[in-house]
GULO-322606 format. One record per residue (C-alpha): residue in one letter; x, z, y. Coordinates in steps of 0.001 Angstrom, whole numbers, plus 524288, in hexadecimal, padded with zeros to 5 digits. Example, Ala and Ser with C-alpha at 12.3 -4.5 7.8 and 13.67 -1.06 7.14 Angstrom:
<rs>
A8300C81E787EE6C S8356681BE47FBDC 
</rs>
This chain:
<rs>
XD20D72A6A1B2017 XD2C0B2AC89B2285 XD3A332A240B21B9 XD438E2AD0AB22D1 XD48AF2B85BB1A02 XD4C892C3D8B1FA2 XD57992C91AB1B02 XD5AA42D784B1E6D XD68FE2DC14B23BE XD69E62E88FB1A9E XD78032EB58B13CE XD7DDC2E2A9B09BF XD80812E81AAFDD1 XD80382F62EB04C0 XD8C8F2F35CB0E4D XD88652E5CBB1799 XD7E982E590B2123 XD7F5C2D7CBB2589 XD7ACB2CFC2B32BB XD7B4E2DE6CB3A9B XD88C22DC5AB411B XD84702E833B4B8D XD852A2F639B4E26 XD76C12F5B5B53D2 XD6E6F2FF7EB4BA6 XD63FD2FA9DB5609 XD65672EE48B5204 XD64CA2F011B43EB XD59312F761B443A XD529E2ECFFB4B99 XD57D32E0DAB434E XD50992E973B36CA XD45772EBBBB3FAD XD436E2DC12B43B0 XD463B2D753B356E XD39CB2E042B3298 XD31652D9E3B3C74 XD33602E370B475F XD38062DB2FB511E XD36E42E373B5CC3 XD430A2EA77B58A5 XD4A012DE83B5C89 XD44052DBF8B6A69 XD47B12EAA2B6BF3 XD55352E790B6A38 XD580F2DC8AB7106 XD52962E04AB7CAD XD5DAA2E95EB7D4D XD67A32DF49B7D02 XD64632D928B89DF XD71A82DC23B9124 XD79872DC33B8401 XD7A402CE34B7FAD XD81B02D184B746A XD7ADA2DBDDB7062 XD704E2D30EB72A1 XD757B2C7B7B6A51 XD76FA2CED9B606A XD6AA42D73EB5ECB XD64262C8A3B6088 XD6C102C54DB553C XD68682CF42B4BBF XD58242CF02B4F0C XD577F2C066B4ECB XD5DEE2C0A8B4118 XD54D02CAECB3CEF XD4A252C54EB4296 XD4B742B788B3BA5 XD3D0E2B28DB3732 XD36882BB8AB41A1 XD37D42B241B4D70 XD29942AF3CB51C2 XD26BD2BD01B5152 XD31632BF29B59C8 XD2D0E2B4B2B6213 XD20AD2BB8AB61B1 XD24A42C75BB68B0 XD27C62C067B74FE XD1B202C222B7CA8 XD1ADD2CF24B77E2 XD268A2D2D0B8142 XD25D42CDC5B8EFE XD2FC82D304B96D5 XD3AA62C621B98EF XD44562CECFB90EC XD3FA02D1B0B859F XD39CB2C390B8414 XD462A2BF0FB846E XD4C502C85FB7A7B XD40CB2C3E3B70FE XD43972B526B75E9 XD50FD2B5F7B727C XD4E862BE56B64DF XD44F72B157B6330 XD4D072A80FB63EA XD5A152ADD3B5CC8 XD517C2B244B5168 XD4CE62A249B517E XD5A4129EBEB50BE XD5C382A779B4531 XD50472A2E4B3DF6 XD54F7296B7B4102 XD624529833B3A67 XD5C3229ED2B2F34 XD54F5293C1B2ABF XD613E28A99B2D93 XD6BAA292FCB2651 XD78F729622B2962 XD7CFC288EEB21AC XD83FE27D03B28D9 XD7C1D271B1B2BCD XD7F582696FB21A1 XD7764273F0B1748 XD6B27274DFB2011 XD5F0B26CC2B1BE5 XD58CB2628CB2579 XD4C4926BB2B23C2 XD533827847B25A6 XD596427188B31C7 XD4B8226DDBB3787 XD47E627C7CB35D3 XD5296283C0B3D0E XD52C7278C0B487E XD443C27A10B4871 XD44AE28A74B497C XD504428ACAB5105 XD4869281C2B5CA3 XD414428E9DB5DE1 XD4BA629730B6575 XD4F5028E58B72CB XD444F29344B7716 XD44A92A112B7653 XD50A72A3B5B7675 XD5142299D1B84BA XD47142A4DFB87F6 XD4D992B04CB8659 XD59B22AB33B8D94 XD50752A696B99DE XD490D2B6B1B98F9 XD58102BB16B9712 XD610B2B1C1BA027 XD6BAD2BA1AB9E39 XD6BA62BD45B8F68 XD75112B36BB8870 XD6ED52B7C9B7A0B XD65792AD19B7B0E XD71102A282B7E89 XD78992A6E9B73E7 XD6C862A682B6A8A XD6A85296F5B6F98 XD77F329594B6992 XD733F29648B5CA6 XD67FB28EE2B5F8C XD704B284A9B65AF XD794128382B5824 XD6C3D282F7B4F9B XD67AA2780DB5A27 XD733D2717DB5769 XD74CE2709AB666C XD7FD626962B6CFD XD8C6F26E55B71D1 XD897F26F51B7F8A XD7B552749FB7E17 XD832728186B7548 XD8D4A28114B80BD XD81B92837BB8C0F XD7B1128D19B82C1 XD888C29350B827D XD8AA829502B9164 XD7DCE29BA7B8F64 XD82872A5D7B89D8 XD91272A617B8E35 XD89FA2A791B9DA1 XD83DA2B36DB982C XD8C092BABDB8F42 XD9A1B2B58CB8D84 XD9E372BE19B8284 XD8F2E2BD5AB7ACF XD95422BEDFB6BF0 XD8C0E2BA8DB656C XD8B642AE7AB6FC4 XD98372AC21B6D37 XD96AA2AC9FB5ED7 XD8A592A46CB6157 XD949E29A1FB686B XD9DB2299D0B6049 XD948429425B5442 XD8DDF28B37B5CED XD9B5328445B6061 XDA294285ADB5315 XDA49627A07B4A2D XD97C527D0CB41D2 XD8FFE27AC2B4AAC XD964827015B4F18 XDA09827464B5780 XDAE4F27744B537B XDB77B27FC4B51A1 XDBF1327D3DB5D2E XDB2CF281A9B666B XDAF4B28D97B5EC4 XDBD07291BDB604B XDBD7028E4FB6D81 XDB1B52986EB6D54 XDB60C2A31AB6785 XDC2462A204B6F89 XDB92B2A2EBB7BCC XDB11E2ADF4B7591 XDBEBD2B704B7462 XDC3482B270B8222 XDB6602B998B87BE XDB5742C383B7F4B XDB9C82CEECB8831 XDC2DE2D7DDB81CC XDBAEE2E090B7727 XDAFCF2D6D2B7607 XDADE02D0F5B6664 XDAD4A2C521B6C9D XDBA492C0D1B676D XDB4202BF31B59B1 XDAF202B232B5DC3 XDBDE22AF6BB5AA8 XDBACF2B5C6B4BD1 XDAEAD2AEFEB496E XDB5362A024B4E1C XDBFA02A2D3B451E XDB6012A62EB3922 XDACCB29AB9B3CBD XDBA40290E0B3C34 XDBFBB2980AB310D XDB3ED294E2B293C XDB1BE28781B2CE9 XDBE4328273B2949 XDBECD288DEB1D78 XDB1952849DB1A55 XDB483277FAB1C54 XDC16D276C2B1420 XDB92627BFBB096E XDB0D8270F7B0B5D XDBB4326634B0A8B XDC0A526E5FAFECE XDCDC0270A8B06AF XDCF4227D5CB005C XDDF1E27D35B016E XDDCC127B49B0FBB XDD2F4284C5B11F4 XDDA8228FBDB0A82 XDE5EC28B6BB15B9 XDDB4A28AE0B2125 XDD82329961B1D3A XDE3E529E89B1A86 XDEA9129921B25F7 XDE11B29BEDB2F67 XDE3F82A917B360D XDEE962A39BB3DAA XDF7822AC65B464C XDF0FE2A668B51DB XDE4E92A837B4AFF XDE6022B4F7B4880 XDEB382B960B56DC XDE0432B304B5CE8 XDD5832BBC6B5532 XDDDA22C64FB5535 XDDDDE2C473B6541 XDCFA52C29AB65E8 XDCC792CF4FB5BA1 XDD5012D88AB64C7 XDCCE92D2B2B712E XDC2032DAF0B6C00 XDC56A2E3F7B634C XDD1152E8EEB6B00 XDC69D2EE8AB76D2 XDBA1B2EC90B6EA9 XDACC32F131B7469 XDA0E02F20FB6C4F XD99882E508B6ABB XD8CB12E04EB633C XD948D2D814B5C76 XDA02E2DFD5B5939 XD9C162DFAAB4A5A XD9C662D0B0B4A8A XDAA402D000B517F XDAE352D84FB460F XDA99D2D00DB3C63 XDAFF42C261B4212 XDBCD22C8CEB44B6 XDBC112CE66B3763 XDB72F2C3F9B2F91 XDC2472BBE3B348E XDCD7C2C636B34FF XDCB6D2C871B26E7 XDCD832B962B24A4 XDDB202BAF4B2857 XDE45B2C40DB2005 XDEC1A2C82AB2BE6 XDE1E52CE16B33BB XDDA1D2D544B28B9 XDDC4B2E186B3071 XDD5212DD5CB3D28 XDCA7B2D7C4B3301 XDC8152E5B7B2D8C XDC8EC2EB99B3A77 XDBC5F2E32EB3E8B XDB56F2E4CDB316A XDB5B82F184B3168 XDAD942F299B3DF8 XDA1CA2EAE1B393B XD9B022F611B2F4E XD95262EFBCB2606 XD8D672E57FB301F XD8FFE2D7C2B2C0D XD8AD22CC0FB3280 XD81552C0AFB2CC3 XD89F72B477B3171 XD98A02B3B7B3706 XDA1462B7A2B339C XD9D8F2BCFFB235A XD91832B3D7B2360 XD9B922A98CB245C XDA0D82ACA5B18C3 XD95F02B03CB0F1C XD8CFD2BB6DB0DB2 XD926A2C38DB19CD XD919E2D04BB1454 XD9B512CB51B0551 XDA3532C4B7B0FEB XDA5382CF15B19D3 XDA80D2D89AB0D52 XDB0422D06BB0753 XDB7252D075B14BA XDB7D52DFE6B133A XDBE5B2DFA7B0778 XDC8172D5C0B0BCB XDCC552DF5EB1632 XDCAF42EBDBB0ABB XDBFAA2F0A8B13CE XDB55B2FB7DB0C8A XDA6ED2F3BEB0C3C XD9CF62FC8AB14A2 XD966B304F5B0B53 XD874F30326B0E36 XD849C311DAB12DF XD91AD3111AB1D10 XD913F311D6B2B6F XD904F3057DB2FC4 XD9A033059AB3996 XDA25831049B3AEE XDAC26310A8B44D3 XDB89430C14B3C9C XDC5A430DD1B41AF XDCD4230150B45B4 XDD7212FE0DB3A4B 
</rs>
C-alpha cells in the first residue's frame, strides 16, 4: 500500500505552477514522466548533469520530489545499469528521493508538533539513504551532490555540529559556490535546527564573499534574512508581544540593512550569467525586497523575472500557501497576475 499522495504540479487557479522554479522544458517533461511511473526519464537526465553540479542539484531535486513513494523501484533499477556512472546517478536519485519520503511522513512542522510514532517513522526511513547516497559519492569522488544531499540527512539525523561541519568540507572541497549546498548549509546551522542566528549569518555572509561577481549566490544573504525575519516575529507572536513585534517589523530594514542587500543584489545582478537557480535568487531577493517599503522597486524588478514558477518551500511556503502568498506579493507591488495561457517567461525589460 501505497503511504504517499501524489500531488501533481499543474497551474493554480489557471496562473501558478508551483515547485517548478526552472526554465528546463527537459526537466519538466521528465518530472510528469517519473510521477507516471516512467522512471527512466529521470536516469536520462541526470546522467547529463555529471560536470554541472548545479544543474545537477537541481534536476536531483525535482525527480526525487516527484518520485516520492517510488523508492524501491528505483532502487530496483540499479543492477539493471552497470557502468560505475550511471549507478551512481541512480544511487544518488536513491537516496535523495529517501530523504524526501522521509520528510514527507515527518512534515514541515517543528518538533514540538511531531508524534513519538511519526518520529520513529522518519528516523526509521531516513536510516535508508547513508548508504546509497555514501555510494554514489565513492562511484563519483568528485561530485559534491551526494555531500550536499548528506546535509539533509545529517539535520533529519539530528547529527552534531562537527559531524554537519565535515559533511560540509565535503562539499565546500568540491564545489565552493554549490547553491543549493549553500542553501543546504545554511538550514543545517540556523537556530531551528539548533544553531543560531549568529552562524547562519555568518553563512550567508561567506556564501556572498565567494559568490563571484554574477553568480545568485548572494541570495544566501535573502534567504538568512527571511529565515531571521520570521523567527523573531514568530516568536513575539508567541509571547503575545504584539507592540514589539509591530516595532521589530517595522524597524527592521535598517540603512545598514538595506546597503548590505542592496551590495550583495548588485554582486549578481549587476554582471549576471544564467544559472539553474536564477529563478530561486529571484524569489529570495524578492520576497524580502517587498518586505521593505523602500526597496519595492528592486522587489518588482526580481518578480517580474520568475513567470509564473513559484516554489513549494522558502521563501512563499514560509508564509502560507506559496502561490496566495507570492500573489498577494504581486499585488503589493501593483504587478498583473500571469494569465494561465501567457508565455511563461518572456524576456521583460529591467524597470
Amino acid at each position: 500500500m501505497r503511504i504517499f499522495r501524489r500531488r501533481k504540479n499543474e497551474p493554480v487557479g489557471g496562473r501558478f505552477i508551483v515547485g517548478r522554479t526552472w526554465k528546463d522544458a527537459a526537466l519538466d517533461a521528465a518530472v510528469e514522466a517519473v510521477e507516471e511511473g516512467y522512471l527512466n526519464a529521470g536516469i536520462v537526465l541526470l546522467g547529463e548533469t555529471r560536470r554541472d553540479p548545479d544543474l545537477r542539484s537541481l534536476r536531483l531535486d525535482a525527480l526525487s520530489h516527484a518520485a516520492v513513494g517510488s523508492s524501491q523501484a528505483i532502487a530496483q533499477l540499479i543492477d539493471q545499469h552497470r557502468g560505475a556512472e550511471e549507478r551512481a546517478d541512480i544511487l544518488l536519485w536513491l537516496g535523495r528521493t529517501i530523504i524526501d519520503e522521509a520528510w514527507a511522513i515527518r512534515g514541515g512542522s517543528f518538533a514540538e508538533s511531531v508524534g513519538e510514532d511519526r518520529f520513529k517513522v522518519f528516523f526509521a526511513t531516513l536510516s535508508g539513504a547513508h548508504e546509497p547516497l555514501m555510494e554514489a559519492a565513492r562511484l563519483c569522488p568528485g561530485d559534491p551532490v551526494p555531500w550536499e544531499s548528506m546535509i539533509w540527512f545529517a539535520v533529519g539525523m539530528q547529527f552534531d555540529s562537527a559531524s554537519g561541519d565535515l559533511i560540509w568540507d565535503e562539499v565546500l572541497s568540491r564545489s565552493a559556490t554549490l547553491f543549493s549546498g549553500h542553501w543546504a548549509r545554511l538550514q543545517a546551522v540556523a537556530a531551528k535546527w539548533g544553531g543560531s542566528h549568529e552562524r547562519m549569518f555568518a553563512h550567508a555572509r561567506e556564501a556572498v564573499s565567494l559568490a563571484p561577481e554574477g553568480h545568485p549566490l548572494t541570495a544566501m544573504l535573502a534567504l538568512a534574512h527571511l529565515d531571521y525575519l520570521l523567527a523573531e516575529e514568530r516568536r513575539l507572536v508567541e509571547e503575545n508581544r504584539m507592540m514589539a513585534y509591530m516595532r521589530f517589523s517595522m524597524t527592521y530594514f535598517s540603512d545598514e540593512v538595506v546597503a548590505e542587500l542592496r551590495e550583495a543584489e548588485r554582486r549578481w545582478t549587476a554582471h549576471a550569467r544564467p544559472h539553474p537557480r536564477d529563478l530561486d535568487a529571484h524569489h529570495l531577493f524578492g520576497a524580502l525586497f517587498v518586505r521593505d517599503g523602500g526597496t519595492h522597486d528592486l522587489a518588482a524588478r526580481h518578480l517580474l523575472q520568475v513567470g509564473n514558477r513559484v516554489g513549494r518551500a522558502a521563501p512563499w511556503g514560509y508564509l502560507g500557501d506559496p502561490a496566495e502568498e507570492f500573489a498577494a506579493a504581486l499585488r503589493k507591488l501593483k504587478i498583473p497576475l500571469p494569465s494561465g495561457d501567457a508565455e511563461e517567461f518572456e524576456d521583460i525589460e529591467s524597470m
